[in-house]
TORVO-662571 format. One line per 8 residues: for each residue x, y, z of C-alpha. Coordinates in pm, whole numbers, plus 50000, padded with zeros to 5 digits. Layout:
N
X:Y:Z  ...
//
This chain:
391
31446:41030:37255  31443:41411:37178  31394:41439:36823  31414:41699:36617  31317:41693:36221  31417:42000:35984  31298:42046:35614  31337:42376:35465
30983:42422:35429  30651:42222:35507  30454:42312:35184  30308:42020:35027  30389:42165:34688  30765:42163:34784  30790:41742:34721  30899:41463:34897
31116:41625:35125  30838:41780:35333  30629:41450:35268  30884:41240:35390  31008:41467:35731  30670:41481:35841  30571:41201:35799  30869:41010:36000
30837:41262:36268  30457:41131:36266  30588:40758:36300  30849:40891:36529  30579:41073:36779  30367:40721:36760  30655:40576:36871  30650:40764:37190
30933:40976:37114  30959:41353:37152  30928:41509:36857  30976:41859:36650  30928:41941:36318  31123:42268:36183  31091:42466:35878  31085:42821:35806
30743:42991:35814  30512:42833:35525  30440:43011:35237  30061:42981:35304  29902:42989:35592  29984:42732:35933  29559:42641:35907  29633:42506:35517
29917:42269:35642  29694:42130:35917  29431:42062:35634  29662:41882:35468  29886:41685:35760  29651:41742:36076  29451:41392:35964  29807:41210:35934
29830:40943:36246  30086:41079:36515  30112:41424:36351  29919:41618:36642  30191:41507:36874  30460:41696:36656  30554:42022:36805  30600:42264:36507
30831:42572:36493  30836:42813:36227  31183:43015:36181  31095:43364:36035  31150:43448:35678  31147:43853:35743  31411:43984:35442  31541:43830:35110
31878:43849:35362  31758:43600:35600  31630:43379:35293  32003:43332:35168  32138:43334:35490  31912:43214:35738  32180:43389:36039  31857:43502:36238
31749:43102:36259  32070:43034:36306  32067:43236:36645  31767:43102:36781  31878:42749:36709  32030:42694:37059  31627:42744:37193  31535:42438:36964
31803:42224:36901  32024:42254:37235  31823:41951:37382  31789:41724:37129  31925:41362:37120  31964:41397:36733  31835:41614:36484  31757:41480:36117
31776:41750:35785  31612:41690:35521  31728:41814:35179  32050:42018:35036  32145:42367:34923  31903:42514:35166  32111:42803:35361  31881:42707:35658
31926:42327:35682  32343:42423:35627  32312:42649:35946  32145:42411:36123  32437:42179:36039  32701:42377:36101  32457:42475:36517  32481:42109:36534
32865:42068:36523  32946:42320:36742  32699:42187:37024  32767:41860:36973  32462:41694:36862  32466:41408:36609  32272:41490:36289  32213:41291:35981
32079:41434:35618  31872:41238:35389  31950:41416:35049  31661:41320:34909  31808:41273:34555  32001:41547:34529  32358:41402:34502  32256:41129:34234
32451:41164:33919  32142:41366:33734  32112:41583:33996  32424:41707:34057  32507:41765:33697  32196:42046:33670  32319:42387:33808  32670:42201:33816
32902:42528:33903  32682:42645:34166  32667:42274:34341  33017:42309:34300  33005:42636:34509  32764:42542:34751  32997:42228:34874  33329:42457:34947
33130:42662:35121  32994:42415:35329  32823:42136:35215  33087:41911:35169  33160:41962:35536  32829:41932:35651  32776:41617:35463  33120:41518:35618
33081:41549:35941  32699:41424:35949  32647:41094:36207  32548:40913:35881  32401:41006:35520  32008:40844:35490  31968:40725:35162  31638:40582:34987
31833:40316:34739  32101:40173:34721  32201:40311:34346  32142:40660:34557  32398:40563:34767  32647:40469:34521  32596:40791:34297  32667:40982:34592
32997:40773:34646  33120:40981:34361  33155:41265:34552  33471:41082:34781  33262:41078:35071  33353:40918:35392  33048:40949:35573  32860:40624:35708
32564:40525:35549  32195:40427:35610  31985:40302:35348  31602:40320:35452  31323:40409:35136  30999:40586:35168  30723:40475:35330  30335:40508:35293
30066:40503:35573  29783:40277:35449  29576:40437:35741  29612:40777:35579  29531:40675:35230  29230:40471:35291  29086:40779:35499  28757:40833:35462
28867:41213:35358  28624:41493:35242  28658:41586:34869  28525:41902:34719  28207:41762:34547  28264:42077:34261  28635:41936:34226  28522:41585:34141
28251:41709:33957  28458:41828:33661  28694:41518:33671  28661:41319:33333  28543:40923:33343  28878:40752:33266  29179:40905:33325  29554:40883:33355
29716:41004:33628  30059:41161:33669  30100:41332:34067  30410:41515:34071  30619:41814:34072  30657:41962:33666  30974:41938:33621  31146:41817:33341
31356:41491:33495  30942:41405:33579  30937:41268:33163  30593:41459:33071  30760:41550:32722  30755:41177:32668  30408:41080:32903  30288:41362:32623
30360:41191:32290  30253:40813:32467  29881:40998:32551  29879:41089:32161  29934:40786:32068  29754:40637:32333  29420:40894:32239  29395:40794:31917
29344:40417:32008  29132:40499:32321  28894:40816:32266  28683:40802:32619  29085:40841:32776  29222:41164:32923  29532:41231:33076  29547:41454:33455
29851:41605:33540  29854:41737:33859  30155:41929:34015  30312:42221:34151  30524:42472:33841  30879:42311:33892  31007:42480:33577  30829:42249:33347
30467:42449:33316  30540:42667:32983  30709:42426:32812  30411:42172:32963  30150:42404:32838  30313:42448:32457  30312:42063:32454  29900:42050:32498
29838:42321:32283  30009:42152:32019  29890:41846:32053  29618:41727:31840  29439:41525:32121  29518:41853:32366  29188:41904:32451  29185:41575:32695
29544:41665:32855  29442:41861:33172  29775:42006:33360  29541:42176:33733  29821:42237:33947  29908:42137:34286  29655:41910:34417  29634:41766:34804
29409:41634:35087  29093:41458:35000  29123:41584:34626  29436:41385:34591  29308:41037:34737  29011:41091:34492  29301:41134:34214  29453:40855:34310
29109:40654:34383  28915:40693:34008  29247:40683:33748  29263:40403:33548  29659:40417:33616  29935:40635:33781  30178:40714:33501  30515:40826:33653
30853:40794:33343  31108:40984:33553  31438:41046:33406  31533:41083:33769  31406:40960:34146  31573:40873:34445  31237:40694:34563  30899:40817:34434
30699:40880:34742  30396:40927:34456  30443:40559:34385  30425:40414:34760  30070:40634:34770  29935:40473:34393  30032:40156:34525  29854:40175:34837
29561:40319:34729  29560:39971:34499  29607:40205:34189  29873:40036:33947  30167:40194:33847  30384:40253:33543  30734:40440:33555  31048:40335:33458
31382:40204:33589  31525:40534:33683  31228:40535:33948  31463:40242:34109  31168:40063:34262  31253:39717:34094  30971:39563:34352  30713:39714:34134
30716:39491:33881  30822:39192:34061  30546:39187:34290  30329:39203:33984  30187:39582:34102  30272:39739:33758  30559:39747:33497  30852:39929:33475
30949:40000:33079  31182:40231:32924  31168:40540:32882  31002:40624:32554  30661:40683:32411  30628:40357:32292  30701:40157:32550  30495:40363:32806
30183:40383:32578  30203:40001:32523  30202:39936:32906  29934:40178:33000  29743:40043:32639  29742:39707:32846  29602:39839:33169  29321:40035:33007
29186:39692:32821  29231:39497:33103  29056:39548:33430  29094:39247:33599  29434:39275:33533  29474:39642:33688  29263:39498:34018  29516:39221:34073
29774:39489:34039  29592:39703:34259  29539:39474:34500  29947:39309:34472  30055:39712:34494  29856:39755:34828  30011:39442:34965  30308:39527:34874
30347:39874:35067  30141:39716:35368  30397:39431:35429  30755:39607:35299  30678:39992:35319  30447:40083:35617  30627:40454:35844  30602:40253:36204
30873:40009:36061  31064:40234:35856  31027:40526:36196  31202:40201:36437  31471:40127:36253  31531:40471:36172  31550:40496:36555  31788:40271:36590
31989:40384:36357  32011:40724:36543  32121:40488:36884  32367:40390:36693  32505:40695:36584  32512:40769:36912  32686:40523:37048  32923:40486:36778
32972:40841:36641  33264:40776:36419  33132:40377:36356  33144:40343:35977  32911:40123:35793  32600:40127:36007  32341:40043:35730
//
């Protein structure tokens, strides 16, 4: 099949939805499928992103285009792309977007129609019931003046839960649905990739880790107040926080300067490549209490790099705890320090964790299942374009 992947950008420090649509157009190219990935020009430079994806299994085979981001005019209306889209998308079999609110991905559903070529969005969290209540009026906007159709008139919605899926039913949506959750490739994260000696150099001994964007539905107002709690009972602990500025970073940085442990709580930005996998390699724990997660992509990497986990039910990964990779508690100080309390006296129990977590993601999670019935799920779109009920 031709297909074609779009994400509004490929930036590793935009989240999970450039994580995710490159890494099933990866599965998809292993697959032996022809395969594009489209975004609109990176923010850095093309030679960073192949730092960061160019080691990923199948991703060489990905043709990449770049739509130009020449004028704050194009930004918000992305008309220029939406001209050249005929070049790139005329062809395909089906063409996959990745995200909301993005003028870009809404032009390239609106190309779509009017060619007749079957899309589907994966929303990426972005209609649950949290989301949609932040920025409420302009959501509002954004779906009469388009969204609402675009979502409408998709081949199916992909969502990465099934409590996704029924937020979104909220919305009166008629669209079919396809529930499919993240993935991880245990190849990638046991890659034997180059760290920056001077990086690892100033890591501390034992550390937490939270991996994520800072943002406040991410919980690091509470992770805060569990590490002071959790500082005073264990002084060799520090806490990492690594992440791109979501809107969180003032209010992160007030928190550790007034913080009586604050010295130990290291917030170092955006971290990737083989700096991450050492992250994820040397923490004690990953520490993830979201008030709000479709399906934590920086989970299904913890877990396969046999790192145990704590987050919280709104992280909707009930398989965590049942497979005995880490526990899910509420979502308060105490109950996160006591969980992470137990992992830090305990190493045998965080290497059978470790060990359950990577089995876990290797038998239930790995991209070349995920990428094949993804596929077929697109067949059947095709097939069936106004089937209903396809997951």
């Amino acid at each position: 099949m031709r297909l074609v992947h779009i994400v509004d950008r490929l930036d590793p420090s935009d989240g999970g939805s450039p994580a995710v649509a490159v890494r099933l157009a990866a599965a998809h190219a292993l697959e032996g499928h022809d395969v594009t990935i489209a975004a609109h020009t990176p923010s850095g430079t093309v030679l960073e992103l192949k730092e960061v994806y160019d080691r990923m299994p199948g991703f060489g085979d990905v043709r990449q285009i770049f739509f130009e981001e020449d004028s704050l005019f194009e930004r918000l209306s992305a008309v220029a792309a939406l001209r050249s889209m005929p070049t790139y998308l005329g062809r395909a079999d089906f063409v996959h977007l990745h995200g909301l609110w993005r003028p870009l991905l809404l032009r390239a559903a609106q190309y779509c129609r009017s060619a007749g070529v079957p899309y589907a969005i994966t929303p990426h969290g972005m209609l649950n019931n949290w989301a949609m209540s932040q920025k409420r009026a302009k959501k509002a906007l954004a779906m009469r003046l388009g969204w609402r159709r675009a979502l409408s008139e998709a081949a199916f919605l992909h969502f990465l839960s099934s409590d996704e899926r029924i937020d979104a039913a909220a919305l009166g949506l008629r669209t079919p649905a396809v529930i499919r959750p993240n993935g991880v490739s245990i190849a990638e994260m046991s890659a034997l990739t180059p760290v920056d000696p001077a990086f690892a150099a100033v890591l501390p001994k034992r550390y937490l880790l939270f991996l994520a964007r800072l943002q406040y539905s991410k919980g690091l107002d509470v992770l805060c107040e569990a590490f002071d709690q959790l500082a005073a009972m264990h002084p060799e602990l520090h806490l990492i926080i690594a992440g791109p500025d979501f809107g969180f970073g003032h209010q992160l940085r007030e928190l550790i300067a007034q913080s009586a442990h604050g010295a130990r709580m290291h917030a170092i930005g955006g971290v990737y490549g083989g700096n991450k996998l050492h992250l994820l390699r040397q923490a004690v724990c990953l520490c993830h209490p979201t008030r709000h997660e479709a399906f934590s992509l920086t989970i299904l990497e913890a877990l396969a790099s046999a790192l145990p986990v704590v987050t919280t039910a709104q992280s909707h990964f009930p398989e965590l705890q049942a497979s005995g990779a880490g526990f899910i508690t509420e979502l308060t100080p105490d109950a996160i320090g006591a969980a992470v309390s137990t992992l830090v006296l305990d190493a045998k129990l965080r290497a059978r964790m470790g060990a359950a977590g990577r089995e876990l993601v290797a038998e239930r999670y790995g991209w070349s299942a995920i990428a094949r019935d993804m596929t077929d799920s697109y067949k059947e779109a095709i097939r069936s374009p106004f089937a209903r009920n396809i997951s």
